[in-house]
C-alpha positions in Angstrom: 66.5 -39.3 81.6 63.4 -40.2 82.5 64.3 -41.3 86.4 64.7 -37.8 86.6 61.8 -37.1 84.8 60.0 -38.8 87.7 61.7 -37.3 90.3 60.8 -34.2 89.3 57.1 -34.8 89.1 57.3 -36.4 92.7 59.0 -33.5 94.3 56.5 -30.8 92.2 53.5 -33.1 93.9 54.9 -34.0 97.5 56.1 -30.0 97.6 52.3 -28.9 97.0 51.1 -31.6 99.4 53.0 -30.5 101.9 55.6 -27.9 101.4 57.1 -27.8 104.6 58.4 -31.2 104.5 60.0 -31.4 101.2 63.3 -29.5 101.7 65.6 -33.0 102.0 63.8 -34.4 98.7 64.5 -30.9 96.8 68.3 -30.9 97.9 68.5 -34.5 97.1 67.6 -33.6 93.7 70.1 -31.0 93.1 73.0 -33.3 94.5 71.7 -36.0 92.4 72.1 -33.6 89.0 75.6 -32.0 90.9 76.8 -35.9 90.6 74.8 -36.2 86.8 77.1 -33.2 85.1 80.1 -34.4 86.4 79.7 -38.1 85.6 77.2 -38.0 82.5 77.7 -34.6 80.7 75.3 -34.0 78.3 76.6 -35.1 74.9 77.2 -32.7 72.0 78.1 -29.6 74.6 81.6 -28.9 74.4 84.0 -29.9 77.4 84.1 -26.3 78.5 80.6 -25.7 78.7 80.1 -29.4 80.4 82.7 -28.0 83.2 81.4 -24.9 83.7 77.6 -26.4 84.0 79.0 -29.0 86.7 80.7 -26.0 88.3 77.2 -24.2 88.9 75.6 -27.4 89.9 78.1 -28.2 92.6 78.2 -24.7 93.8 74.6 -24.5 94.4 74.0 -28.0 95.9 77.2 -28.0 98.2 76.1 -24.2 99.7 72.9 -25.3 100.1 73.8 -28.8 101.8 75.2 -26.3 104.2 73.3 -23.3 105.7 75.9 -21.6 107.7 77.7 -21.3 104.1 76.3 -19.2 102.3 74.3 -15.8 102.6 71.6 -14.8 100.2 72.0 -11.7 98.0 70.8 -10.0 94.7 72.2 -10.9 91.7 74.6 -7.5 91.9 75.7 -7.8 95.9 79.3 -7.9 96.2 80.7 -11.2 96.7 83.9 -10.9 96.7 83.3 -9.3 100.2 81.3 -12.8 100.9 84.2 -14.6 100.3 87.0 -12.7 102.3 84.6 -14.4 105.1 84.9 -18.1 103.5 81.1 -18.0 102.7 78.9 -18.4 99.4 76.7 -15.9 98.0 73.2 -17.2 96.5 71.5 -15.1 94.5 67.8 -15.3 95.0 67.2 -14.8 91.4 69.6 -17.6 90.4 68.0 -20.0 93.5 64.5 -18.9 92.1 65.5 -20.5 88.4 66.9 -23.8 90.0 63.5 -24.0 91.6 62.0 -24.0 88.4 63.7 -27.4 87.3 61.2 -29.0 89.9 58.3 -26.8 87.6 57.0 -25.2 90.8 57.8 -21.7 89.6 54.0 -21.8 89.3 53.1 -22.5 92.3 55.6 -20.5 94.6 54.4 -17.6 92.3 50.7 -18.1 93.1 51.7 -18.8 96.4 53.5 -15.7 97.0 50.2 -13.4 95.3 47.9 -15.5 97.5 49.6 -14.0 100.5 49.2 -10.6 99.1 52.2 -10.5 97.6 51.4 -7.7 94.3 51.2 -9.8 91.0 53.1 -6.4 89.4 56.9 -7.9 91.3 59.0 -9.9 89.2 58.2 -13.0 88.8 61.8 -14.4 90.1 61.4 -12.6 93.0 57.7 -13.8 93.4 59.5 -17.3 93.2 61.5 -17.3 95.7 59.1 -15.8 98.6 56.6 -18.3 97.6 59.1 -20.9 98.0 60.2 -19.3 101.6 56.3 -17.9 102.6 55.3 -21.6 102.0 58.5 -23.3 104.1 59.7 -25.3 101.6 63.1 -23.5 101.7 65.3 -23.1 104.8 66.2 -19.7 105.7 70.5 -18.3 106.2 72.1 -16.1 109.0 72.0 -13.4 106.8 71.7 -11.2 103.4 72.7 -8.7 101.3 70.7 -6.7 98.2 71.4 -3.7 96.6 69.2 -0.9 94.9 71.0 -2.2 91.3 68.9 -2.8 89.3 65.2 -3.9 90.4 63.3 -1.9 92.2 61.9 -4.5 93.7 65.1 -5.5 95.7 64.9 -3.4 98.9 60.9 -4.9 99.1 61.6 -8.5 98.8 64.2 -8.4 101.5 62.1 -6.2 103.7 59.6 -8.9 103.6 61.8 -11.9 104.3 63.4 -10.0 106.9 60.0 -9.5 108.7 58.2 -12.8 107.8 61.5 -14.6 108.2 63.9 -12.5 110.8 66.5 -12.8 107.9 68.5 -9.9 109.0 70.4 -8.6 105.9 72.4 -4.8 104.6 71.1 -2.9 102.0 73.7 -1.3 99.6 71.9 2.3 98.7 74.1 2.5 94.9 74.2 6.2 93.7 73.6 7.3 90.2 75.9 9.5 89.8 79.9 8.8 89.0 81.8 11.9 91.4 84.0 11.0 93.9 81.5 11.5 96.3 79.1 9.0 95.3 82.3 6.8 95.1 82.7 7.8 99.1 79.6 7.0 99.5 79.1 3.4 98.5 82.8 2.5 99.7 81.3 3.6 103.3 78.6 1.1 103.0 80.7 -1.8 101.5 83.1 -1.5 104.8 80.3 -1.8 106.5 78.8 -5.0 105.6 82.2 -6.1 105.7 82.1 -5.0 109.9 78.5 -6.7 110.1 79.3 -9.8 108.2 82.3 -9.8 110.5 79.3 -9.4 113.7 77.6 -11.6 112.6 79.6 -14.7 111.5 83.0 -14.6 114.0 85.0 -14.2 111.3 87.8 -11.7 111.2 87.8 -9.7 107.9 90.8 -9.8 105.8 91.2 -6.8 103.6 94.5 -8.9 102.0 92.0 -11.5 100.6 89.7 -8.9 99.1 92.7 -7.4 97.3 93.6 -10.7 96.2 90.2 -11.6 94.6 90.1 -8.6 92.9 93.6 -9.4 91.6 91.7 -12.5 90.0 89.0 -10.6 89.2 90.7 -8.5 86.6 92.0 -11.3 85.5 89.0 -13.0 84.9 87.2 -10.5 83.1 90.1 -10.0 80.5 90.2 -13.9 79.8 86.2 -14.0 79.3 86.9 -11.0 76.6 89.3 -13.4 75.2 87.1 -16.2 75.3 84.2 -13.9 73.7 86.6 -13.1 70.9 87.1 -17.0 70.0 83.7 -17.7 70.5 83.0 -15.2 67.4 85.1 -17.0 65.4 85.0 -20.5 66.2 81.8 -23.0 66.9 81.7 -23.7 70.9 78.8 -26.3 71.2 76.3 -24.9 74.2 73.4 -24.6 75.4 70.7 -21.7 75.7 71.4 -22.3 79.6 74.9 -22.2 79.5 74.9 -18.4 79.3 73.1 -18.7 82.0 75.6 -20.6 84.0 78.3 -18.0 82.9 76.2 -14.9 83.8 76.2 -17.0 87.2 79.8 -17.8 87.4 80.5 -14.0 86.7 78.2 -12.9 89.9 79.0 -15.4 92.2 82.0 -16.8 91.7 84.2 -14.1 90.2 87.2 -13.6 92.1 88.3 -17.2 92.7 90.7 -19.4 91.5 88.5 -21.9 90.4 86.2 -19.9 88.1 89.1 -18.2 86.5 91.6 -21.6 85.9 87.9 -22.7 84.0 88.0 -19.5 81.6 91.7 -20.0 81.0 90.4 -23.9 80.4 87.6 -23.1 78.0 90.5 -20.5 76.2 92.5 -23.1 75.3 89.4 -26.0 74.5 87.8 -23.2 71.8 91.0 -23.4 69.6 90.8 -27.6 68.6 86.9 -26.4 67.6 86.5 -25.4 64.4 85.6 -22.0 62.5 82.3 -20.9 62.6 80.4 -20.0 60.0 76.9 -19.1 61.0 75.8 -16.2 62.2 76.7 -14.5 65.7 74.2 -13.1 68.3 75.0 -10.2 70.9 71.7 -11.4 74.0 70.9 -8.6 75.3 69.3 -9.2 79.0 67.8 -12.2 80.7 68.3 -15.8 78.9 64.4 -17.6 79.2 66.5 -20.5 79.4 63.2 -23.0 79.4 61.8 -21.6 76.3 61.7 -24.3 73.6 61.9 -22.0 70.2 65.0 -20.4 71.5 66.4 -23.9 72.6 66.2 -25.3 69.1 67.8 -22.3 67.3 70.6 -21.8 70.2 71.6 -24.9 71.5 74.1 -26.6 69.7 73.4 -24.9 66.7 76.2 -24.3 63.7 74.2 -22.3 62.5 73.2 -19.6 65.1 75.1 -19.0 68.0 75.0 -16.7 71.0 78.5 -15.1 71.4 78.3 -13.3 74.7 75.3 -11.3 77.1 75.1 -8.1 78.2 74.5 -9.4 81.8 77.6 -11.9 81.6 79.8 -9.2 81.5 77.8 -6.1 83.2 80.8 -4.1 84.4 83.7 -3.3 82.9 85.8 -1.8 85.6 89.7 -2.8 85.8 89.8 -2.7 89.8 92.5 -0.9 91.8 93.2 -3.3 94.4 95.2 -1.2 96.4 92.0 0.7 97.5 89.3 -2.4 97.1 86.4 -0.7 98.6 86.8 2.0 96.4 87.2 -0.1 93.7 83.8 -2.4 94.3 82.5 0.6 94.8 83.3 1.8 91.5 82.5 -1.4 89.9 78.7 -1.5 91.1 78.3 2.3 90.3 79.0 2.1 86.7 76.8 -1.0 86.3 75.5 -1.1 82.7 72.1 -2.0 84.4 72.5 1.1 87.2 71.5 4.7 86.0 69.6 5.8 82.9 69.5 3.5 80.6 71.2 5.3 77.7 74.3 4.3 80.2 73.4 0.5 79.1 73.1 1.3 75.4 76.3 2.7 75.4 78.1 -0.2 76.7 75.7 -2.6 74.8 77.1 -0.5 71.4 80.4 -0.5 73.1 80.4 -4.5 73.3 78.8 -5.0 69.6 81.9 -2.7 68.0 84.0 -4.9 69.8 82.7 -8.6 69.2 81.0 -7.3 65.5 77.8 -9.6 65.7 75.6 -10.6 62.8 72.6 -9.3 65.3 71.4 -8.3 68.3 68.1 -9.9 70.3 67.2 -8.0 73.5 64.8 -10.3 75.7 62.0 -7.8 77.8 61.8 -10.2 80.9 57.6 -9.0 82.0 57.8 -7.3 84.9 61.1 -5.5 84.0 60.3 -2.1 83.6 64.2 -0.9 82.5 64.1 -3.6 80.0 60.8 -2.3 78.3 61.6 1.2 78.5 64.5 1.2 77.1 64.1 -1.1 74.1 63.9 2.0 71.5 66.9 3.9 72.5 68.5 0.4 72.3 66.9 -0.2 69.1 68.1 3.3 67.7 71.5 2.3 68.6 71.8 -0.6 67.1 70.6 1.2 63.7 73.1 3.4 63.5 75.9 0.8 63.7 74.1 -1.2 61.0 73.3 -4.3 63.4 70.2 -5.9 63.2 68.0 -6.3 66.4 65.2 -8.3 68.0 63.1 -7.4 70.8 61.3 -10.3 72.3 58.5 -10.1 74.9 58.4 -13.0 77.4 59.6 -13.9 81.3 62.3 -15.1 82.0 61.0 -17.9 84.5 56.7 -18.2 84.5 56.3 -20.4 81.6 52.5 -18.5 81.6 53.5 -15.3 80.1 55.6 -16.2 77.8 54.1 -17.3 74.3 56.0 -19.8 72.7 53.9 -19.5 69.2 54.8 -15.8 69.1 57.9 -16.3 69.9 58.8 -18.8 67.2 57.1 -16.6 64.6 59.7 -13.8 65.3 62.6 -15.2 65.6 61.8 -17.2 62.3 61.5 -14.0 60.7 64.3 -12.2 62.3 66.6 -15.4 61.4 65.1 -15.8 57.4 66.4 -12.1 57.4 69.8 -12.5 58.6 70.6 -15.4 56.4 69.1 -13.7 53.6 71.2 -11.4 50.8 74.0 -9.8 51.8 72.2 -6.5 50.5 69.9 -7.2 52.9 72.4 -8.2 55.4 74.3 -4.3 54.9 71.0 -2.5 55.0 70.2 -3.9 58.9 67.1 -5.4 57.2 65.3 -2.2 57.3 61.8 -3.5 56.3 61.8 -6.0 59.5 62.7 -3.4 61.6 60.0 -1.2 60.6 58.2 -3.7 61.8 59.3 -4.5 64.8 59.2 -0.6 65.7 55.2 -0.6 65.3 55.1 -3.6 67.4 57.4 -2.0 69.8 55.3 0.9 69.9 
């Protein structure tokens, strides 16, 4: 690999040099690795996870090739409305980690602060306004963000809307769970629906929402099924290959073609054999680059990440005979909207179901929901008997994450769970005491 290897460097030096002109050698690169998983997966992955990493390559590269297909949104915004309209949705926390295979996370971060930009913002978000502030990334008709979960949502587009003229809809998500809160977001989601219809020519289609929420319920009881096998049988992946899924969940939920790959990777697990090793519940975001976590998690027998919190956020069924309503529904009961004892319950509600060896809970810096609510989840945890791990990092800026502290963790927290099975039944109590100090 090391063409690419090269590549890479070139495009991280001609995109300092000059960022305005280096737009056609960044796409190039991502059609170049679209082309790369389909023709030379990566050996040792299992088909499944080879498909669905090709999946995300080609989504992202083709959309991007394309400018009037595709509108940018948060993580959370509700693409199945996007795609009534025959459009993408690009998350700009998802664009902001395929930046980061060129290494320029750096720079469009120090960038973004140079413009005044507060060095406080998440550091995905710094990302990707560095990488639009500097030029190096062509701008869409339109977005979409909600208040869920980051406060630092409604600011970012603000920003781009006034440095940019990006015009984009901000989806206010209640706390509360009453009917009128319900009302209330429905309202707005109709909405976006009239001024994506404004904006793009497109006649809305409330038929084809119905229909992708049709798939969408479907999809989300196959991925429970599939997180069920993956408990009980070794699935070769990668660290990243969560990361794919969490994507495939947000922005391609609700079509055909993510849901016939579910139903694929079903029906791969089975020929795999049993594992034996020892299952892990993720809790948060995946630092996908971080090399202590990549040898213990990527095609591993003897650890191995069995589903994320973030993969699986929402666990609504959706009535598509009222789909606004529904959406609406889905957003508002969010594992990552309210207080976050509303997490921890579904985080314990998720651990009785798939019955992990442990639990590791990644505090992305700059996450304030993630660091304040690493006790209660913590507590939780205890009281079910299920080891945890809180690790400190970011999820993207290589700078403040330490990969020595890191390493000496997780060694621990690992020498635990494969140690007695006293030790095992007791939720290794002495290593939690521990951790609590340090989490104190």
């Amino acid at each position: 690999m090391w063409i690419a290897d090269k590549y890479i460097d070139y495009v991280k030096e001609k995109t300092i040099e000059n960022p305005e002109e280096s737009w056609g050698r960044i796409l190039l690169g991502f059609k170049a690795n679209k082309l790369r998983t389909k023709l030379i997966p990566k050996k040792g992955m299992s088909k499944g996870y080879q498909k669905l990493e090709a999946m995300m390559m080609s989504f992202v590269a083709d959309s991007l090739g394309k400018p009037e297909s595709y509108v940018w949104g948060n993580i959370f915004s509700p693409c199945e409305i996007i795609q009534c309209f025959g459009l993408g949705t690009l998350s700009i926390e998802c664009l902001a980690c395929y930046l980061s295979g060129y290494h320029l996370e750096d720079y469009f971060i120090d960038y973004a602060q140079n413009t005044g930009i507060a060095p406080t913002l998440c550091s995905y978000h710094k990302t990707f306004v560095g990488a639009i502030d500097s030029g190096a990334v062509p701008v869409p008709r339109y977005a979409v963000t909600t208040s869920l979960s980051c406060d630092g949502n409604l600011n970012t587009f603000r920003y781009l809307e006034k440095k940019k003229g990006v015009p984009f809809t901000f989806l206010d998500v209640p706390y509360g769970d009453d009917e009128a809160s319900v009302d209330y977001l429905a309202e707005q989601l109709r909405q976006f629906a009239d001024r994506l219809e404004e904006q793009f020519g497109i006649r809305f289609q409330e038929e084809k929402l119905r229909e992708s929420l049709r798939i969408e319920n479907e999809t989300r009881r196959a991925l429970m099924e599939f997180f069920q096998l993956q408990k009980e049988r070794y699935y070769p992946g990668e660290l990243i290959s969560h990361l794919y899924l969490m994507m495939g969940m947000h922005l391609l939920v609700g079509t055909r073609e993510f849901l016939d790959l579910i139903h694929f990777m079903i029906e791969d697990i089975k020929t795999y054999p049993r594992f034996e090793g020892k299952k892990i519940l993720w809790v948060h975001l995946l630092p996908f680059y971080q090399e202590s976590l990549q040898q213990y998690f990527n095609t591993n027998e003897k650890y191995q990440i069995i589903a994320s919190d973030i993969i699986i956020d929402s666990m609504e069924e959706l009535d598509e005979t009222r789909p606004f309503h529904a959406l609406s529904k889905k957003i508002i009961r969010n594992m990552y909207n309210g207080s976050y004892s509303h997490k921890a319950d579904m985080v314990e509600r998720l651990a009785r179901t798939l019955q992990p060896d442990a639990v590791i809970q990644f505090c992305h810096w700059g996450c304030k929901q993630s660091s304040g609510g690493s006790v209660l989840l913590k507590e939780r945890m205890q009281e079910l008997g299920v080891p945890i791990l809180i690790l400190d990092g970011d999820g993207i800026d290589k700078r403040n994450s330490h990969d020595g502290q890191i390493k000496t963790r997780l060694e621990a927290f690992l020498e635990m769970l494969d140690s007695s099975e006293e030790s095992e039944a007791s939720g290794g109590s002495e290593f939690e005491e521990k951790e609590q100090k340090k989490v104190c």
